[in-house]
PQR file of N, CA, C, O and H, with PARSE charges and radii, in Angstrom:
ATOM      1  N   UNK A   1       0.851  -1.170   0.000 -0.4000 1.5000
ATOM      2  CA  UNK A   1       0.000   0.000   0.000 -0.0000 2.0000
ATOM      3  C   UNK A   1       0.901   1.238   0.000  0.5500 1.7000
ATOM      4  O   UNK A   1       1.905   1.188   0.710 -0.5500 1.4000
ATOM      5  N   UNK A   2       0.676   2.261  -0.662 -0.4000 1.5000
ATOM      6  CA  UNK A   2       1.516   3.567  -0.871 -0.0000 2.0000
ATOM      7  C   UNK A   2       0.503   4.770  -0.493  0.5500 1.7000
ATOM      8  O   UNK A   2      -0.679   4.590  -0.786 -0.5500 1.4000
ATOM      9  H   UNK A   2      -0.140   2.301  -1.239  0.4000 1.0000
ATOM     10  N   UNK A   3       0.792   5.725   0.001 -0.4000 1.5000
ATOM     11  CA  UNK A   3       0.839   7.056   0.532 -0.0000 2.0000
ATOM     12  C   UNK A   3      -0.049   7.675  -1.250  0.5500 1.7000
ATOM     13  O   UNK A   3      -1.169   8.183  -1.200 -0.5500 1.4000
ATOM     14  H   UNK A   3       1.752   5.871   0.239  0.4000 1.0000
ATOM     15  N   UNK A   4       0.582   7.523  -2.410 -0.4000 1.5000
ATOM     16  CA  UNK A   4      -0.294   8.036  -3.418 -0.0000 2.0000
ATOM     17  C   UNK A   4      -1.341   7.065  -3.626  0.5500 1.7000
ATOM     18  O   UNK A   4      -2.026   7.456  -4.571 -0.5500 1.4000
ATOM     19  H   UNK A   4       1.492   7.110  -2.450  0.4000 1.0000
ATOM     20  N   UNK A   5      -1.683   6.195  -3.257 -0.4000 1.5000
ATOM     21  CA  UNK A   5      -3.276   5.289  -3.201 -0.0000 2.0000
ATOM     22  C   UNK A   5      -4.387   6.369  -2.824  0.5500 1.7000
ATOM     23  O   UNK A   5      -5.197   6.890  -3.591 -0.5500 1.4000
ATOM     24  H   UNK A   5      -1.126   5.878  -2.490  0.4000 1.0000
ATOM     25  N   UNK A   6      -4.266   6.530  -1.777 -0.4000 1.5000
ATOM     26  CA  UNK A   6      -4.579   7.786  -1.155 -0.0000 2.0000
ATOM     27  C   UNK A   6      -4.872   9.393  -1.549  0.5500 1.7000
ATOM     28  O   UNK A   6      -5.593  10.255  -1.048 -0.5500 1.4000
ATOM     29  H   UNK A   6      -3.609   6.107  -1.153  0.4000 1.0000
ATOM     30  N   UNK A   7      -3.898   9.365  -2.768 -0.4000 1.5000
ATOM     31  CA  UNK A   7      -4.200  10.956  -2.813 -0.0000 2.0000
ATOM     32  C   UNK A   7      -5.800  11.503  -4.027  0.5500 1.7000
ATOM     33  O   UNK A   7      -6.096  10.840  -5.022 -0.5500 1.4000
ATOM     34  H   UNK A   7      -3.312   8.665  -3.175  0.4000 1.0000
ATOM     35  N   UNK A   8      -6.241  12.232  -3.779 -0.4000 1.5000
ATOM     36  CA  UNK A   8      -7.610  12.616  -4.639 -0.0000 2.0000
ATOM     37  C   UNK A   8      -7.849  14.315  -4.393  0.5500 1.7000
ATOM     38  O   UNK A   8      -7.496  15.142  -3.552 -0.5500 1.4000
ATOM     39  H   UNK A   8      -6.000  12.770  -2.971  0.4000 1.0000
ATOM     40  N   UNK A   9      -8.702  14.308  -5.707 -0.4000 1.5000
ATOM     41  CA  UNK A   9      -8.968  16.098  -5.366 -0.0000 2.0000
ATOM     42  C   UNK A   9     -10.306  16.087  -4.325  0.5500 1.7000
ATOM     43  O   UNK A   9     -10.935  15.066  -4.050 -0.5500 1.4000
ATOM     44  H   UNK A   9      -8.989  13.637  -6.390  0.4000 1.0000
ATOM     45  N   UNK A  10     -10.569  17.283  -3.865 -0.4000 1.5000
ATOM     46  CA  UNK A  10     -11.608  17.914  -2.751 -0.0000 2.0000
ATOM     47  C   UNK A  10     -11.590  19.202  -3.073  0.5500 1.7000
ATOM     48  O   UNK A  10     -10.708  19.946  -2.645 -0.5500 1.4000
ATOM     49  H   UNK A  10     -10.058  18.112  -4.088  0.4000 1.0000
ATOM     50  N   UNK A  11     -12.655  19.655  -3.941 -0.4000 1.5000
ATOM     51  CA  UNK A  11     -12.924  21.059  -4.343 -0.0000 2.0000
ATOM     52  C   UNK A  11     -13.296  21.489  -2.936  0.5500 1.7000
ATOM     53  O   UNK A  11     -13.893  20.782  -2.124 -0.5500 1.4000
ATOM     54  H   UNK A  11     -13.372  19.050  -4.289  0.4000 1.0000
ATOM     55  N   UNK A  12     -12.808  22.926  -2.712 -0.4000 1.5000
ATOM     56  CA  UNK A  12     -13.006  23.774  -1.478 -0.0000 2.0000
ATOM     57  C   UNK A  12     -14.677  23.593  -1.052  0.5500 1.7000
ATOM     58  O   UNK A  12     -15.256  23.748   0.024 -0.5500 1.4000
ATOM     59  H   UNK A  12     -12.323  23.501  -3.371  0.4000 1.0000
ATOM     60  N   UNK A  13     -15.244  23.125  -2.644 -0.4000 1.5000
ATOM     61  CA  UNK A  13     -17.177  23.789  -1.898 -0.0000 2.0000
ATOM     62  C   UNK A  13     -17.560  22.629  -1.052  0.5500 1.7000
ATOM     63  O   UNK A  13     -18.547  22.609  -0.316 -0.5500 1.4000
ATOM     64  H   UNK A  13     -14.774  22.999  -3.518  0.4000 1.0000
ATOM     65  N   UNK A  14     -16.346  21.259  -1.280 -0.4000 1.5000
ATOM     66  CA  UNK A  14     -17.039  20.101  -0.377 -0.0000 2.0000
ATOM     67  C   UNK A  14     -16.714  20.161   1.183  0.5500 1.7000
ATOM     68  O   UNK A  14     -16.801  19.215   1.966 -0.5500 1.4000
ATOM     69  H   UNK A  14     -15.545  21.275  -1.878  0.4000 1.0000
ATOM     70  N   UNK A  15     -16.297  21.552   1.495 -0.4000 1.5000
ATOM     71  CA  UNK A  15     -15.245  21.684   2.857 -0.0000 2.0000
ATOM     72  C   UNK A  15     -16.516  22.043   3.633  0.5500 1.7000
ATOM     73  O   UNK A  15     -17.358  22.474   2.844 -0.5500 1.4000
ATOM     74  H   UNK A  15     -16.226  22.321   0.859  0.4000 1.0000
ATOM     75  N   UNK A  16     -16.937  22.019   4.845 -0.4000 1.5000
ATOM     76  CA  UNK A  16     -17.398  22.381   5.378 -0.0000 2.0000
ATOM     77  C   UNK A  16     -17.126  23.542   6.099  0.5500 1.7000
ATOM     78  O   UNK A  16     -16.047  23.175   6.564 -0.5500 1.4000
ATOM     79  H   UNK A  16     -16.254  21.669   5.486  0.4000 1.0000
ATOM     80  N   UNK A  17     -17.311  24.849   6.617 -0.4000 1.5000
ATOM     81  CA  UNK A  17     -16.328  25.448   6.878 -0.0000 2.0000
ATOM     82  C   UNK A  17     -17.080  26.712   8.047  0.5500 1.7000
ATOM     83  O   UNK A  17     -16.573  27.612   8.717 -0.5500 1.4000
ATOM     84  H   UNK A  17     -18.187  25.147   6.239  0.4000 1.0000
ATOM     85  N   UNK A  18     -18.524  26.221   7.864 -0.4000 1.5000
ATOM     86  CA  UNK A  18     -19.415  26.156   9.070 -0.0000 2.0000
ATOM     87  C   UNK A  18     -20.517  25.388   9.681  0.5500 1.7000
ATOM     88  O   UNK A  18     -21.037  24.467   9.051 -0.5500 1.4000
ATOM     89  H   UNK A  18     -18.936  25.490   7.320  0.4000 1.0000
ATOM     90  N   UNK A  19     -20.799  25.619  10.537 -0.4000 1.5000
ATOM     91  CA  UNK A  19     -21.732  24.754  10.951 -0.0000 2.0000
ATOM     92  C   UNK A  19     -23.662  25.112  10.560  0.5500 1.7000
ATOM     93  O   UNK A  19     -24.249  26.195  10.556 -0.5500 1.4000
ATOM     94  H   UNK A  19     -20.377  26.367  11.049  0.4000 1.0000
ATOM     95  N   UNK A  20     -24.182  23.739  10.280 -0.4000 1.5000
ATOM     96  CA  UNK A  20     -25.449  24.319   9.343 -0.0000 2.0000
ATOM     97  C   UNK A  20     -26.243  24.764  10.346  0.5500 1.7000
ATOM     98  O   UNK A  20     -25.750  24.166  11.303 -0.5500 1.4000
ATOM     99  H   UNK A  20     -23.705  22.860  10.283  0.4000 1.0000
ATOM    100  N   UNK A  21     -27.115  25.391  10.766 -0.4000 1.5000
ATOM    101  CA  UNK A  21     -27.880  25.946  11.336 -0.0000 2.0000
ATOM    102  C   UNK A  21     -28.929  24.946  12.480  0.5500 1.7000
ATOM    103  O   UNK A  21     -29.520  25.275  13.509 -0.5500 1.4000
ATOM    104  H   UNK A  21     -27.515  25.876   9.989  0.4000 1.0000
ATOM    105  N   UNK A  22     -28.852  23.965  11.941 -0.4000 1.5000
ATOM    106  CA  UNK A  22     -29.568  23.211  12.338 -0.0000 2.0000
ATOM    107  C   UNK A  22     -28.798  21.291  12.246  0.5500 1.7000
ATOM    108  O   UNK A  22     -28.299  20.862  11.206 -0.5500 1.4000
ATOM    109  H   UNK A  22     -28.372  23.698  11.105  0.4000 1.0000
ATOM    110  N   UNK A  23     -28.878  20.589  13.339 -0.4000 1.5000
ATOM    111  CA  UNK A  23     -27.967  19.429  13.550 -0.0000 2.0000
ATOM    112  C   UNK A  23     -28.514  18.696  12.257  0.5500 1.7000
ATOM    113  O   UNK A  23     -27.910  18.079  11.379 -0.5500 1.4000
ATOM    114  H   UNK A  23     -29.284  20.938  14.184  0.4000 1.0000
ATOM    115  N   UNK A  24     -29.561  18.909  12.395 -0.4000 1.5000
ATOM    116  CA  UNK A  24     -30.005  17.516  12.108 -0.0000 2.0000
ATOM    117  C   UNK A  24     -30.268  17.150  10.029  0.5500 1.7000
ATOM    118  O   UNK A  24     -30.470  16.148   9.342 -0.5500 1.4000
ATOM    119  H   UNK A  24     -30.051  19.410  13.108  0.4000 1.0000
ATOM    120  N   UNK A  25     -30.093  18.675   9.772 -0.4000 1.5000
ATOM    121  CA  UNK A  25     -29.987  18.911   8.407 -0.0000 2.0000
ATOM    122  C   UNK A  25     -28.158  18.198   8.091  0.5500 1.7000
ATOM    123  O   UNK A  25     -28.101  17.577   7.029 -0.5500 1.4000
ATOM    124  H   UNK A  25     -29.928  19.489  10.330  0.4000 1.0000
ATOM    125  N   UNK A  26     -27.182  18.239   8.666 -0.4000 1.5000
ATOM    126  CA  UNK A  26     -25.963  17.674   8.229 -0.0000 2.0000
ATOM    127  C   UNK A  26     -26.019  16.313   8.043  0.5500 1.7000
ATOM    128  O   UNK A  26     -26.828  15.456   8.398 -0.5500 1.4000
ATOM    129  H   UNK A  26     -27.228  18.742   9.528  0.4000 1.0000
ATOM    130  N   UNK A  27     -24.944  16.287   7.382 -0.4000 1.5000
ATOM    131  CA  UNK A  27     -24.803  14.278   6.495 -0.0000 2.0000
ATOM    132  C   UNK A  27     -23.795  13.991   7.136  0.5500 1.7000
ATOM    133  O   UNK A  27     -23.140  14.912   7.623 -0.5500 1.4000
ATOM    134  H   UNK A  27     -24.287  16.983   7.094  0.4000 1.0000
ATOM    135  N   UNK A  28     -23.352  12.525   7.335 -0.4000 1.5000
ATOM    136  CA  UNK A  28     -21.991  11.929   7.766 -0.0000 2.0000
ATOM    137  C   UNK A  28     -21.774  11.048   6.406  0.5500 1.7000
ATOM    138  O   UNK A  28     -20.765  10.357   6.272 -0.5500 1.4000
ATOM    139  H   UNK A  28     -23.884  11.776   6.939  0.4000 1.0000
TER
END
């Protein structure tokens, strides 16, 4: 297994970067 298996993109809009207003509207 290698360290680049691992690597992938994550556009910034999938960041979470607050919290939604409400718990129960968020995904895991």
């Amino acid at each position: 297994m290698r360290v680049a298996d691992f690597t992938f993109e994550l556009p910034d809009s999938l960041i979470a970067r607050h919290p939604l207003a409400e718990r129960r509207s968020s995904r895991l």
